[in-house]
C-alpha positions in Angstrom: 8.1 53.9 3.5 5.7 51.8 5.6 6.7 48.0 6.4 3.2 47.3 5.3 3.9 49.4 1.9 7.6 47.3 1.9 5.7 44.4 2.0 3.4 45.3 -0.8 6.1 46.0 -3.2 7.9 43.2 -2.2 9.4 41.0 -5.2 8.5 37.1 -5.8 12.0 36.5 -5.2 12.3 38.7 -2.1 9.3 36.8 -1.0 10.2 33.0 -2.1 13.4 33.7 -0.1 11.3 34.7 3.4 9.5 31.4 2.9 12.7 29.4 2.6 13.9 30.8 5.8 10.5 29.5 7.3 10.3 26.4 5.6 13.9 25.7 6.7 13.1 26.9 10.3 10.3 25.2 11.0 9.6 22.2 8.8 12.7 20.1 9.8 11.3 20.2 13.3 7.9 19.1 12.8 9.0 16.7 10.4 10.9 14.6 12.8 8.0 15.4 15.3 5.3 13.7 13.4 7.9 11.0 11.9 7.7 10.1 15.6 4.0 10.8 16.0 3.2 8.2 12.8 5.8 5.5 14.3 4.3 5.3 17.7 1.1 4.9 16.1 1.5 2.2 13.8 4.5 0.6 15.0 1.7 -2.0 16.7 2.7 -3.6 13.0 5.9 -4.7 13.5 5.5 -5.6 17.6 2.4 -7.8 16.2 4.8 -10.3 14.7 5.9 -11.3 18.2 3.4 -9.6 20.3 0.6 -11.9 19.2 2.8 -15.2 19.8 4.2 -13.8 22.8 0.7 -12.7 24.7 -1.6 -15.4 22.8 -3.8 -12.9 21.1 -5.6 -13.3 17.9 -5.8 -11.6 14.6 -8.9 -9.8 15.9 -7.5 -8.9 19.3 -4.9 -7.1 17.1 -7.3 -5.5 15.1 -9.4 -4.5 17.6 -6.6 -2.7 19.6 -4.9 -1.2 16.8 -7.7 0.5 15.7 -9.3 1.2 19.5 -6.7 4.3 18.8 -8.7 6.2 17.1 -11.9 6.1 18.8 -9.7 7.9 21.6 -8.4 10.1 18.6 -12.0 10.7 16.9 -13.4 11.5 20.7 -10.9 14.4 21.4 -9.9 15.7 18.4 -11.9 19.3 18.2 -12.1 19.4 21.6 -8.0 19.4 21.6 -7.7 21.5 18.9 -9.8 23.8 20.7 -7.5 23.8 23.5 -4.8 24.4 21.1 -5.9 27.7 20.2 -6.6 28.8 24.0 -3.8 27.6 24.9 -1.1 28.0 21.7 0.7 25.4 19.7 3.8 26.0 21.5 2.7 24.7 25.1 -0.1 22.6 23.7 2.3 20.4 21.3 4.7 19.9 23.5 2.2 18.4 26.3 0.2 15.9 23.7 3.6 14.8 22.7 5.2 13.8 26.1 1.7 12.5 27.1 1.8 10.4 24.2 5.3 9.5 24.5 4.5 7.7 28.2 1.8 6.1 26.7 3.1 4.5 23.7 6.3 3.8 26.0 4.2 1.9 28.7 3.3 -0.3 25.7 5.9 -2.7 26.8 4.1 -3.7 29.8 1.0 -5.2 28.1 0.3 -8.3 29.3 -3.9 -8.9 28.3 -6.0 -7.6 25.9 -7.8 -5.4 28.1 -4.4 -3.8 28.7 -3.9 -3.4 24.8 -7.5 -1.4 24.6 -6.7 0.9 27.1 -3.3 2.4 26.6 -4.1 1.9 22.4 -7.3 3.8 23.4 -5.5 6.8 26.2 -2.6 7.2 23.3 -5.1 8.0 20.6 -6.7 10.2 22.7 -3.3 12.5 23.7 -2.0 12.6 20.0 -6.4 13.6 18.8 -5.3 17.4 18.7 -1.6 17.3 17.0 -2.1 16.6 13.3 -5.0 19.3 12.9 -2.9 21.7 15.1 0.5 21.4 12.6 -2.3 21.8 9.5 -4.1 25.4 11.2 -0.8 26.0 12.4 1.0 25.9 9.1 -1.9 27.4 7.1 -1.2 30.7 9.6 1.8 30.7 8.0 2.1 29.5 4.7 -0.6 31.3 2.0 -2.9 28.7 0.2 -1.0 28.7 -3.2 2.8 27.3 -1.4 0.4 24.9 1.0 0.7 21.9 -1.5 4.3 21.5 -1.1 4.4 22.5 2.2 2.4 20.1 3.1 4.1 17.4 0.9 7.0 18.0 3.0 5.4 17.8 6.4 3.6 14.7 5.6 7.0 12.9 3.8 6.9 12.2 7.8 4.9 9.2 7.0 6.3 7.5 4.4 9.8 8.0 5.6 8.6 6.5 8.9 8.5 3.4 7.4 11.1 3.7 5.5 13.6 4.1 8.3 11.1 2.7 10.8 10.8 -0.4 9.0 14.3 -1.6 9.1 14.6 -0.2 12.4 12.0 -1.7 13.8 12.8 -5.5 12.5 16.7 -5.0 13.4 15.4 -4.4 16.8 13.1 -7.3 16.6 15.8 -9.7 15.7 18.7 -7.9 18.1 16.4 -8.1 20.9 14.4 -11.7 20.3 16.2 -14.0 22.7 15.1 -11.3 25.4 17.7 -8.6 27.0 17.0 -7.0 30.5 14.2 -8.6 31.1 12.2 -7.3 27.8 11.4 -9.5 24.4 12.1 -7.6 21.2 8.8 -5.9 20.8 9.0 -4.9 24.3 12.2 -3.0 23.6 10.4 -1.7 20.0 8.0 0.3 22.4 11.0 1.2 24.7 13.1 2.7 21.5 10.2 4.3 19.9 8.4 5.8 22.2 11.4 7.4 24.4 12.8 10.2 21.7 8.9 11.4 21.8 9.2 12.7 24.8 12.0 14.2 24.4 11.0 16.2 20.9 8.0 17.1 23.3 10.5 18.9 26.0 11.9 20.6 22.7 9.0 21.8 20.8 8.2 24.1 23.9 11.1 26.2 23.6 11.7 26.2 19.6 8.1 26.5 18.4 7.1 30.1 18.1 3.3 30.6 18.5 3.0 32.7 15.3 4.8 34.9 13.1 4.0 37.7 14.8 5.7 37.0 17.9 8.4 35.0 16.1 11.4 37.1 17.5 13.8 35.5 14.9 12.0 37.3 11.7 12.6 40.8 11.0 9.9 43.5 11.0 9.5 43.6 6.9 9.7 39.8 7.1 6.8 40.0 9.3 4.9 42.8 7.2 5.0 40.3 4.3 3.4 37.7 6.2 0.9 39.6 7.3 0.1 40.9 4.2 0.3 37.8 2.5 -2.4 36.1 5.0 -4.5 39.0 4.4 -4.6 38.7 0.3 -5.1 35.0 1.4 -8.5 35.6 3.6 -9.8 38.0 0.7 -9.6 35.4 -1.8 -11.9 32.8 0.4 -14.3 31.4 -1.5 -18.0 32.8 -0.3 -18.3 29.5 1.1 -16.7 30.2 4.3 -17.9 30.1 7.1 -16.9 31.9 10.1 -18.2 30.2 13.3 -18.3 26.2 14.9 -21.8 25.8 14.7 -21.9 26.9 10.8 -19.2 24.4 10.3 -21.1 21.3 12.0 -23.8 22.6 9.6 -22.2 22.4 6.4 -22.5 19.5 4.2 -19.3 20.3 2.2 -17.4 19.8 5.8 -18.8 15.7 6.2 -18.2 15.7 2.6 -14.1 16.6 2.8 -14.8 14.5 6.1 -16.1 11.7 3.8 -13.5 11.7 0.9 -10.5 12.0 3.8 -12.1 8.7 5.3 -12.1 6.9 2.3 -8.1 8.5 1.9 -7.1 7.1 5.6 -8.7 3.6 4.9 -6.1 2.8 2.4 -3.4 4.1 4.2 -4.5 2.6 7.4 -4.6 -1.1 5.6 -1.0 -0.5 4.2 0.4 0.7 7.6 -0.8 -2.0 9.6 -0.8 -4.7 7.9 2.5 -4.3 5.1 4.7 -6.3 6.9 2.2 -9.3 8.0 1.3 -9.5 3.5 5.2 -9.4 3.1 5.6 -12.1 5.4 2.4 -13.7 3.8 3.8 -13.6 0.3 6.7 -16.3 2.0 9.6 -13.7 4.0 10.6 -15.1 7.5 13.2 -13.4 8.5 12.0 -9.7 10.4 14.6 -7.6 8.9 14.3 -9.1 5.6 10.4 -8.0 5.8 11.6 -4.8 7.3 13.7 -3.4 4.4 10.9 -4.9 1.8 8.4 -3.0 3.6 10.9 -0.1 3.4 10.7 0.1 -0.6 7.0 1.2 -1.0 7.6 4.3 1.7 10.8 5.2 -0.3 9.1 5.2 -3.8 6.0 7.3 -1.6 8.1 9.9 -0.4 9.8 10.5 -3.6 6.3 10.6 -5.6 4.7 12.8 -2.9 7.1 15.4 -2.9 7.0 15.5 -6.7 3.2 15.6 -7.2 3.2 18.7 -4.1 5.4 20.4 -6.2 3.6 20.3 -9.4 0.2 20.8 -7.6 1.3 24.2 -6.5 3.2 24.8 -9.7 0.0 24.4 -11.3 -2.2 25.6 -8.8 -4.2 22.9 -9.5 -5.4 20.4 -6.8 -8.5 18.4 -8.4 -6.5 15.4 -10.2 -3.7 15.9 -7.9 -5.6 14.3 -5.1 -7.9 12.0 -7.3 -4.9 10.2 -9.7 -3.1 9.3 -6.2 -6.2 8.6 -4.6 -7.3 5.6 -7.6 -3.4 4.9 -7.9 -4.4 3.5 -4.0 -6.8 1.3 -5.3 -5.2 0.1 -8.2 -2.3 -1.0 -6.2 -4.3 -2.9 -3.7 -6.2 -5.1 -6.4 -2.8 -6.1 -7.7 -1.4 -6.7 -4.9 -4.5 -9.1 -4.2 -4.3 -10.9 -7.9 -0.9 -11.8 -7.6 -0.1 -12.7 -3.8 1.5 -15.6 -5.3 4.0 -13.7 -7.5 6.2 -12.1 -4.9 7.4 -9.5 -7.0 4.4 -8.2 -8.6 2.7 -8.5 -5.4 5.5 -5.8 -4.0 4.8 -3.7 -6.8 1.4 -3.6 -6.0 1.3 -2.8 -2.1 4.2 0.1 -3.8 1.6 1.7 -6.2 -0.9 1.3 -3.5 1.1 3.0 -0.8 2.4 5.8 -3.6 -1.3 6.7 -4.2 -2.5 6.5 -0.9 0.3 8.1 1.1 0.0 11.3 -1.6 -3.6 11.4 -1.3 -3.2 12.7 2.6 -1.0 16.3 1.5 -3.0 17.1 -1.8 -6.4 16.7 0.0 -5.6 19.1 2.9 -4.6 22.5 1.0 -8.6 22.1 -0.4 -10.2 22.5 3.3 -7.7 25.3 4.4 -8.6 27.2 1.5 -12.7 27.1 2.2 -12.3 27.6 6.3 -12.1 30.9 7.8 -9.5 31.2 10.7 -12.4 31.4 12.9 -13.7 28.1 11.6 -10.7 26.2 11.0 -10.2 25.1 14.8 -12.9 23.2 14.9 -13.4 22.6 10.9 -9.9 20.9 10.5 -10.3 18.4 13.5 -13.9 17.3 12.3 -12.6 16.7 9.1 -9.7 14.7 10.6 -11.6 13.3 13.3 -14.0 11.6 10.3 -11.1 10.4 8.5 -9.4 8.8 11.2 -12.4 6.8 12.2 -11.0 4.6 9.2 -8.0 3.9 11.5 -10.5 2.2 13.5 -12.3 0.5 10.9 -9.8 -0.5 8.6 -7.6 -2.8 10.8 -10.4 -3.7 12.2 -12.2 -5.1 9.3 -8.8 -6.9 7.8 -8.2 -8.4 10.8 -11.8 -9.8 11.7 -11.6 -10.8 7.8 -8.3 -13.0 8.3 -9.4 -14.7 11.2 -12.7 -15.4 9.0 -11.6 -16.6 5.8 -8.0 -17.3 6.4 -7.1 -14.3 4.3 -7.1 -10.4 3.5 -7.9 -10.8 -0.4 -11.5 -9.7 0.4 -11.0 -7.2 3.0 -8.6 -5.2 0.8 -10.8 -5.4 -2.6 -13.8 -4.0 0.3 -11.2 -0.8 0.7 -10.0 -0.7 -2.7 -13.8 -0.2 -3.6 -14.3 2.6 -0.8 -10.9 4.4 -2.3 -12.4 4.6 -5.1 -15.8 6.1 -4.1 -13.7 8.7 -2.0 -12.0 9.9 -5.2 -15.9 9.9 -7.4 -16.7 12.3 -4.3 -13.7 14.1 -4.5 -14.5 15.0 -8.3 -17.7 16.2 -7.5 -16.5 18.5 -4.0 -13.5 19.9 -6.0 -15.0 20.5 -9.7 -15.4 24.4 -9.0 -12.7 25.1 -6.1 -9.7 26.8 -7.5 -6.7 26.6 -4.9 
C-alpha cells in the first residue's frame, strides 16, 4: 500500500498521536521563544517604575515610547513576513530574534527620550515579522479544526510572561535598586531579559525544521498524513479565499478581522503596560509585592485560555469563543474602574479583564487561517496583525496622555472598554456564517 493510501486509512487515534509528537516537538520551543518575545516587549512596564524617576520623563514620554514600538512593528510586518517565506522560518526566526534581543538589551543605556523612541522604535521593527510567521508557520502544520488549541498553547506565552515575568521582574527591581556594576535595577531588567533572546535566536536555527516535509525526525507515513491532512484542509476553504496579495489588500473581510483584532490588542495592550502602575495606584509600594499581584490575573488567563482552546475545537465552534472573552475584557475593565478604591475588587476586575482579553488573541486567529489560501496568508496574516498592533501604539499612548491630563486612567480605560466592545459587535457579524 501507498503512504498516501496509509495515510488515508489512518485511524483518529493513529492520527491524534502524530500530532502529539508535533505538538510536543515543537510547541515547547516556541513557547519559551515568544514568552521571551512578549517580555522584551512590554517589560517597559515594570522598568517604568524607576525608569521614569531615574531619567525624568513623564507619563506621556512613557507612553509615547512604549507604543513608538509598533509603528516600527506595523511598518514591517508584511514586508518581513514576506521575507519569511523567501527565506524560511528557520533562518528568518532565528535572525529577528537575535536582532531583537540587541535591541531590547541596549535598553539599558537610555539616557533621553529621543533615545527611548529610537531603540522602542528599531525593536518593534525586528520582532514585525515573528508572530505572523509562528501563526502561517503552525497553520502549515496543524489542520484548521486542532488550530484552537494549538494556538491556546502557543499564546499561554503571554499570560505566563507575566506571570513569571512579573515577580521576576520586581525581584530584580528591588535586588538591583541601590545600583550593582554600575547599572540601576531597571537597567539590569533590560540586561536579564533581553540576553536569553539571543540565545533562543542561536537555537531556533538549528531545531526549527522549515516544514514537515523536510522534517528528517518524522517518518514517511507520518509525513503522508500531514500531507494529506493539509490537503482535505485547503478543500474545505470557504469560496472566500483568495489566492494572491493584491486580492487580499482588496478584501473588506481582511480590514474587518484587521479591525476586530485591533479592538482585541487594545485591551490587552492597556493591561500589559499599565497592570502594575494601577496596582501600585490602588496603594502597593513595594515592587515585588506589585509583582506577584500583577502575577494573579496572568495565572487565572492562562488557565482560562487553555480551557476555552480546548472546548473551541471540541466544539468546532469559534463564534462565542472569541466574543464571550472578548466582552469578559471589557467587563473587567469597567470594574476595575468603579472600584479603584476597593483593592480587592479592583484585582478582580483587571483579572476578568485580562482572562477575556488575553483569550480573545488564540480564538480569533484559527478564523483568518481558515479563509486565507497558503498563497495569501503571507501577506494576509501580517496585515491583519499589522492593524491590530497599531493598538499597541494607541493604547499606551492614549492612557498615558490621559494620566498626565486628568490625573487618572478611569477615562482612558472606559474609552477602550467601549472599543472592546465594538470589536466583539463586529466579530458577530464577520463570524455569523464561518464554520471553523
Amino acid at each position: 500500500m501507498s503512504q498516501s493510501a496509509a495515510a488515508t486509512l489512518a485511524t483518529n487515534d493513529d492520527k491524534n498521536a502524530i500530532y502529539k509528537r508535533i505538538t510536543l516537538r515543537l510547541i515547547p520551543f516556541i513557547f519559551i521563544c515568544y514568552l521571551f518575545n512578549y517580555l522584551d516587549r512590554v517589560n517597559v512596564g515594570f522598568a517604568k517604575l524607576q525608569m521614569l524617576d531615574a531619567l525624568k520623563f513623564s507619563e506621556t514620554v512613557y507612553g509615547l515610547g512604549a507604543g513608538i514600538f509598533f509603528i516600527g512593528y506595523v511598518l514591517c510586518g508584511v514586508p518581513s513576513n514576506l521575507a519569511l517565506t523567501r527565506f524560511g522560518p528557520r533562518r528568518w526566526i532565528a535572525l529577528m530574534m537575535i536582532v531583537w534581543g540587541t535591541l531590547s538589551t541596549c535598553l539599558l543605556f537610555v539616557t533621553t527620550p529621543t533615545h527611548f523612541y529610537g531603540l522602542r522604535l528599531l525593536t518593534g521593527a525586528a520582532e514585525a515579522g515573528f508572530f505572523p510567521g509562528v501563526v502561517l508557520y503552525l497553520s502549515q502544520w496543524f489542520p484548521t479544526f486542532r488550530r484552537g488549541r494549538i494556538m491556546a498553547l502557543f499564546m499561554s506565552a503571554i499570560p505566563v510572561s507575566g506571570l513569571l515575568g512579573s515577580p521576576f521582574s520586581g525581584w530584580i527591581l528591588n535586588h538591583f535598586a541601590a545600583g550593582q556594576g554600575g547599572l540601576a535595577g531597571w537597567q539590569w531588567m533590560f540586561l536579564l531579559q533581553g540576553i536569553p533572546t539571543v540565545i533562543l535566536g542561536a537555537l531556533a536555527y538549528f531545531l526549527l525544521s522549515d516544514s514537515f516535509a523536510n522534517a528528517k525526525w518524522l517518518t514517511p507515513h507520518e509525513r503522508a498524513v500531514l500531507e494529506a491532512d493539509q490537503a482535505t484542509d485547503l478543500a474545505n476553504k470557504p469560496k472566500t479565499t483568495t489566492d494572491s496579495l493584491a486580492e487580499v489588500f482588496k478584501n473588506p473581510a481582511i480590514w474587518a478581522f484587521g479591525l476586530i483584532y485591533f479592538c482585541i490588542q487594545s485591551g490587552v495592550y492597556a493591561i500589559n503596560f499599565w497592570l502594575p502602575s494601577i496596582i501600585k495606584n490602588l496603594g502597593f509600594s513595594d515592587n515585588l509585592v506589585i509583582g506577584w499581584l500583577s502575577a494573579i490575573p496572568y495565572l487565572l488567563a492562562a488557565v482560562f485560555m487553555l480551557l476555552v482552546g480546548r472546548s473551541a475545537d471540541l466544539r468546532k465552534e469559534r463564534r462565542w469563543h472569541l466574543v464571550v472573552p472578548m466582552l469578559m475584557g471589557a467587563i473587567g475593565l469597567v470594574i476595575a474602574v468603579n472600584f479603584a478604591t476597593t483593592p480587592a475588587i479592583a484585582i478582580l476586575g483587571l483579572t476578568i479583564a485580562t482572562m477575556g482579553a488575553l483569550t480573545g488573541l488564540p480564538m480569533f486567529w484559527p478564523v483568518p487561517t481558515a479563509m486565507l489560501s497558503a498563497g495569501a496568508a503571507a501577506g494576509g496574516l501580517a496585515l491583519i496583525n499589522s492593524m491590530g498592533q497599531m493598538a499597541g501604539f494607541l493604547s499606551p499612548y492614549i492612557v498615558g496622555f490621559v494620566k498626565d491630563a486628568t490625573g487618572s486612567t478611569d477615562i482612558a480605560l472606559y474609552l477602550l472598554a467601549a472599543v472592546i466592545v465594538a470589536g466583539s459587535v463586529l466579530a458577530l457579524r464577520m463570524t455569523r456564517t464561518l464554520k471553523v
